[in-house]
C-alpha positions in Angstrom: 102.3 95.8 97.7 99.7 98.2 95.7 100.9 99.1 92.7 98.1 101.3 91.8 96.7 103.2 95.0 93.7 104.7 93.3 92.4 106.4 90.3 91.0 109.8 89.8 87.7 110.0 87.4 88.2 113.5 85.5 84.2 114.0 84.8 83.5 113.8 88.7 84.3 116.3 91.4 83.8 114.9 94.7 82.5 111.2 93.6 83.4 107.9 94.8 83.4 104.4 93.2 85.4 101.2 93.6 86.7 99.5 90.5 86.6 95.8 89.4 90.2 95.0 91.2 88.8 96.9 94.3 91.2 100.1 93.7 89.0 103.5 94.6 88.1 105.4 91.7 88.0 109.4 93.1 86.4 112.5 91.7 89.2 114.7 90.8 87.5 117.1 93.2 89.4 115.8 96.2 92.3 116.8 95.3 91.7 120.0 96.3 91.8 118.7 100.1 95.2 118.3 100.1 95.3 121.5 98.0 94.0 123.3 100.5 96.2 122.2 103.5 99.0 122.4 101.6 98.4 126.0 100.4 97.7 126.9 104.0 101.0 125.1 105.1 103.0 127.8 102.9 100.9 130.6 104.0 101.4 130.0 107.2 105.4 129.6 106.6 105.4 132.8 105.0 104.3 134.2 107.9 106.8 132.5 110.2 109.6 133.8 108.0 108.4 137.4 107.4 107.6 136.9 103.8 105.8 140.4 102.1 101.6 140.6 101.6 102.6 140.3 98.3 104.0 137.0 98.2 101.5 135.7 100.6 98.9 136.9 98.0 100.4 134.9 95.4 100.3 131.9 97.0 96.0 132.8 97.6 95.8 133.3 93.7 97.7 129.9 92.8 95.6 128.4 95.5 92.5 129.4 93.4 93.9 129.0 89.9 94.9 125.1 91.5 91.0 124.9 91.9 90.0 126.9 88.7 91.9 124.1 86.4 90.5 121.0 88.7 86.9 122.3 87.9 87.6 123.2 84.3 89.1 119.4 83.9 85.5 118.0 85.1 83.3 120.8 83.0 86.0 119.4 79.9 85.5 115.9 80.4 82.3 115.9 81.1 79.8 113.6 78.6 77.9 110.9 77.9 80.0 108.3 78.7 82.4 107.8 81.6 85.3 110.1 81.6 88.9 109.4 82.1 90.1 107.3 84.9 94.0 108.6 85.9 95.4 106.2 87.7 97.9 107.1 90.2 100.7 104.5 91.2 102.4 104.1 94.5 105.5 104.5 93.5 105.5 107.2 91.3 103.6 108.9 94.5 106.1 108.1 96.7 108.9 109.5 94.5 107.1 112.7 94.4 106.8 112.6 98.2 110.1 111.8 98.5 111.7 115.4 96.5 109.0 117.6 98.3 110.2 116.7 101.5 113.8 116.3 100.3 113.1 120.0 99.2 111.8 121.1 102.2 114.7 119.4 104.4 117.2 121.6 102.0 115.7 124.4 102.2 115.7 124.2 105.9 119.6 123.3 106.2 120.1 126.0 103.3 118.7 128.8 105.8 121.7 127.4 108.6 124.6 128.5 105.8 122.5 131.1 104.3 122.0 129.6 101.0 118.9 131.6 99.6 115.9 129.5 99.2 115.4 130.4 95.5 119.2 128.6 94.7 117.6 125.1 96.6 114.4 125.1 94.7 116.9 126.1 91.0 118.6 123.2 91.9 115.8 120.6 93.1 114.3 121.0 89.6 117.8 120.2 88.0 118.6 117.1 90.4 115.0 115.5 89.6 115.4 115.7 86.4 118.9 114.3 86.2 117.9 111.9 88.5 114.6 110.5 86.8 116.9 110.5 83.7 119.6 109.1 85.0 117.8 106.6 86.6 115.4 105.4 83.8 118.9 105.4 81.1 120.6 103.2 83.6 117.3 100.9 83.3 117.0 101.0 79.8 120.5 100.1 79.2 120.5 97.2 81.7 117.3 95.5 81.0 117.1 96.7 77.2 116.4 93.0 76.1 113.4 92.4 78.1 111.6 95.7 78.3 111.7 95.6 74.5 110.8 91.8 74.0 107.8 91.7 71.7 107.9 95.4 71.0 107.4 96.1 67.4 107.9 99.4 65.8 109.8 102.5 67.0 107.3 104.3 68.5 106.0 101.4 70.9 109.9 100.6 71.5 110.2 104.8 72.5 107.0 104.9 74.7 108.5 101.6 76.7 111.7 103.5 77.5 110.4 105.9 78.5 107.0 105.0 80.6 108.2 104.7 84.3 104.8 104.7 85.4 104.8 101.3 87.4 109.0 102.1 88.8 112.0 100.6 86.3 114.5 103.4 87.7 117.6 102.6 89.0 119.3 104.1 91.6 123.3 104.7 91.1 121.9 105.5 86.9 120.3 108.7 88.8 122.9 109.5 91.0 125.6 109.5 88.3 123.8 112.2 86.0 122.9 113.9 89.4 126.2 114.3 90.3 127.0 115.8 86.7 124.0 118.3 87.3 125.3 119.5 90.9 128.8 120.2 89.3 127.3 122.3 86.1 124.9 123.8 88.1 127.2 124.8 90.9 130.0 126.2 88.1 127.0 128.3 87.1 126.4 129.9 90.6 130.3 129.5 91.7 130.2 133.4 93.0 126.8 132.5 95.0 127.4 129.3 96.9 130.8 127.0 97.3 130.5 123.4 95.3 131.6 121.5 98.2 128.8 123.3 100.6 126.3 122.9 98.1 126.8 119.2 97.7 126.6 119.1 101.3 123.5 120.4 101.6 122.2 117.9 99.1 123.6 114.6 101.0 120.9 114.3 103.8 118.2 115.6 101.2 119.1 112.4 98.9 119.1 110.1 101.6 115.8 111.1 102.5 114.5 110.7 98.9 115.8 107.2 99.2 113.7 106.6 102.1 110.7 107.0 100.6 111.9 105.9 97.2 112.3 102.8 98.1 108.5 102.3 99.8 107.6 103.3 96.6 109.4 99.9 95.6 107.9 97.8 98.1 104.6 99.5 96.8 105.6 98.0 93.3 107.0 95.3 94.5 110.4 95.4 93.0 113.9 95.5 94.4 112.4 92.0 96.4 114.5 90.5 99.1 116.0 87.1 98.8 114.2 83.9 100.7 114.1 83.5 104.2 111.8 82.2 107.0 112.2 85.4 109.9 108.9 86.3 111.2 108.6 89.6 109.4 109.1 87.9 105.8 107.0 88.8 103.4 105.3 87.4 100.6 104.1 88.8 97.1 100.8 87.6 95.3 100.4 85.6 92.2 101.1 87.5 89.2 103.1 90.1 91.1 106.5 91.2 89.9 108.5 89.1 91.9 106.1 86.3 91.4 106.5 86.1 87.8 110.3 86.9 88.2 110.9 84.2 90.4 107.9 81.9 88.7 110.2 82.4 84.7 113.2 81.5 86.7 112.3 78.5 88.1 112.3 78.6 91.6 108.6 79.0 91.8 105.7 76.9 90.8 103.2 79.1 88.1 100.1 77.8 90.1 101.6 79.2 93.4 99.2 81.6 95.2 102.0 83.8 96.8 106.0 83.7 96.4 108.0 82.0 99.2 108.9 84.3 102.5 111.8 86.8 101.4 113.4 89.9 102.7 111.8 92.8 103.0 114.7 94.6 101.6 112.7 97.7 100.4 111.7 98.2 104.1 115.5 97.6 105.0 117.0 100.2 102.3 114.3 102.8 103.4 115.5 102.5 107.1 118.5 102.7 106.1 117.7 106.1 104.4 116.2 107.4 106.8 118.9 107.0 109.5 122.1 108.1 106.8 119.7 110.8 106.7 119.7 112.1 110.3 123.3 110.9 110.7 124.4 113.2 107.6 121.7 116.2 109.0 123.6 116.3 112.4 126.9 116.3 110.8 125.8 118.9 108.6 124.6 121.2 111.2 128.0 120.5 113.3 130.9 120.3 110.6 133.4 122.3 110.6 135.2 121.6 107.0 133.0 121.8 103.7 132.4 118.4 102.2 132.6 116.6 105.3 128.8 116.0 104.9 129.6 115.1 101.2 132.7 112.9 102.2 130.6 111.1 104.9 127.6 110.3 102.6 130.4 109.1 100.0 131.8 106.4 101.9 128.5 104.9 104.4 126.2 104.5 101.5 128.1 102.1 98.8 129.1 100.3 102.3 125.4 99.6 103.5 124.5 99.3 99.9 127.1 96.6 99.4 125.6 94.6 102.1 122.0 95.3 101.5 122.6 93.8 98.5 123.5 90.7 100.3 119.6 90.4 100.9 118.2 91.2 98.1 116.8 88.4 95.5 115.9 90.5 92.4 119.7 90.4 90.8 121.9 88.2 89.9 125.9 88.0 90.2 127.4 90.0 87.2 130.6 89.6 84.8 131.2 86.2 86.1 131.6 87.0 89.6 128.5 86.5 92.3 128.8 90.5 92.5 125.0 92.1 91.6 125.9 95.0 89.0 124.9 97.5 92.4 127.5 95.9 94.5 130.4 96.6 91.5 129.6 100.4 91.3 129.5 100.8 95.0 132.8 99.3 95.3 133.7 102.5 92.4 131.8 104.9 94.4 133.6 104.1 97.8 136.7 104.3 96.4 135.7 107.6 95.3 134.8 108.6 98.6 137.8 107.5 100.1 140.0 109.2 98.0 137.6 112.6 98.4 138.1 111.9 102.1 141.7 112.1 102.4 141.9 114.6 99.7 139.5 116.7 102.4 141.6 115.6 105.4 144.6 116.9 103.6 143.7 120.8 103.3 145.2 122.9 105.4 142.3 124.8 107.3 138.6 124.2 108.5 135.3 126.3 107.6 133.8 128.0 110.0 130.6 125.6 111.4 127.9 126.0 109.8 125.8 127.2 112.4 128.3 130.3 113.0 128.4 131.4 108.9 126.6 134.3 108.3 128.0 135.4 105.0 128.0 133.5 101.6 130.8 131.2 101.2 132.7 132.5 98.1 135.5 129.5 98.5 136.0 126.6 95.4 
């Protein structure tokens, strides 16, 4: 685990330190290397897709703007004394690499149905920040008592609610307002885009998401697995987050250099991602019915989430029942997608495939 990858040093452009704990501290100058590629990755997509001079242009001038504000921020910050130090966490940047390419993979299905790119992108912005919402209430709500122990006053009691900087989302909280967002959003653009084949579109996107979401946990170093002794166990350091978990409830000695072999569950829910994610994309690309995708995606995730929960040591059984609180709403959200499912099953004709549309759907 790494919960802090490196940190960026606003006064510096292209510097390079290492910091007491070893972490790199960068010149906020190298971030226009990945700057660059990516401005010439969408450059060079615009040209695949036969995008106008004009919109290639733009993407030159926000290239150059990008670089405009990373020098300002060094010519700002710039003193006597050591400026800034940003730090950026692993799993905040594995969340963030998780939407872009769960943004790129739905813009890439949308062009199959003829969804138009600008509707994905609308709707990307909506669903992350339902889902970071979502998410972090869900925490909040669960774990109220011990992210506000020792807080005093309401403004240090606010800025812990709200500062997910080191993880503390969780999962089905962020799906549930996500799922609100898709249905306002799609009521909105009703006479664009069908409901059903927009929240198909989004199933393979999310479980991709949750692939790299959940590195960002192992990066963190929550959502640990439950003790075992297999040969790819892993094992946290002393004063990690499941160290001190496990250390307060007594089934670890404080003076422990590392935790006991567990899971690695994280490693288990992100492959698991990753495959609902190409099992979803091909079923996507071949369905005949809108919401197959959506009914799919409805019923095999609270099933390998029930039993990935199995493995995991970080919760404990809920409402008097050795049920985590995860394993409960994934019972709720299968039944949900089994009823969805033989509502769909029931209606009387089949879409078109999806590779074969080549109008908008106007159907609710």
């Amino acid at each position: 685990m790494r919960q802090e990858l490196l940190n960026l040093q606003l006064d510096s452009l292209f510097g390079y330190t290492e910091s007491v704990r070893g972490i790199p501290v960068l010149g906020i100058g190298w971030l226009a290397v990945p700057w660059t590629l990516l401005t010439v990755f969408w450059v060079w997509r615009a040209g695949t897709h036969r995008e106008t001079e004009t919109e290639k242009k733009s993407l030159w001038v926000q290239f150059v703007i990008g670089l405009i504000v990373l020098v300002g921020a060094t010519l700002v910050t710039r003193g006597g004394a050591p400026g800034p130090i940003v730090p950026v966490f692993g799993y905040g940047f594995l969340v963030f690499l998780g939407c872009i390419a769960a943004g790129t993979l739905a813009v890439r299905h949308a062009r199959q149905v003829k969804i138009p790119e600008q509707l994905v992108w609308d709707l990307a912005i909506w669903l992350f920040v339902a889902g970071v919402v979502g998410a972090r209430g869900w925490y909040v709500l669960q774990y109220h008592q011990r992210l506000l122990a020792g807080r005093i006053g309401m403004l240090a009691k606010i800025k812990a609610c709200v500062d997910i900087s080191s993880g503390g989302l969780v999962l089905y909280g962020g799906v549930g307002l996500a799922l609100v967002a898709i249905v306002i959003f799609a009521r909105r653009h009703r006479h664009e885009v069908s409901p059903l084949k927009l929240a198909d579109l989004i199933i393979p996107s999310f479980f991709l998401a949750l692939a790299f979401g959940r590195l960002g946990c192992l990066m963190n170093g929550c959502c640990w697995g439950d003790a075992c002794d297999l040969p790819w166990a892993i094992r946290f350091p002393h004063d990690s987050v499941p160290f001190n978990a496990l250390s307060a409830r007594g089934f670890l000695h404080p003076d422990a250099s590392t935790t006991f072999g567990v899971h690695p569950s994280q490693i288990y829910s992100s492959f698991n991602g990753l495959v609902l994610c190409l099992v979803t994309s091909a079923i996507f690309r071949n369905s005949r019915r809108h919401g197959q995708t959506l009914a799919v995606g409805l019923v095999a995730y609270p099933v390998t989430r029930f039993l990935l929960e199995i493995l995991r040591g970080d919760e404990m059984g809920q409402f008097g029942t050795g049920l985590t609180i995860s394993q409960c709403f994934s019972l709720m959200l299968l039944t949900v997608g089994i009823a969805f499912s033989t509502w769909l099953l029931r209606q009387a004709s089949p879409t078109p495939s999806t590779s074969t549309i080549s109008t908008p759907d106007k159907t609710t």
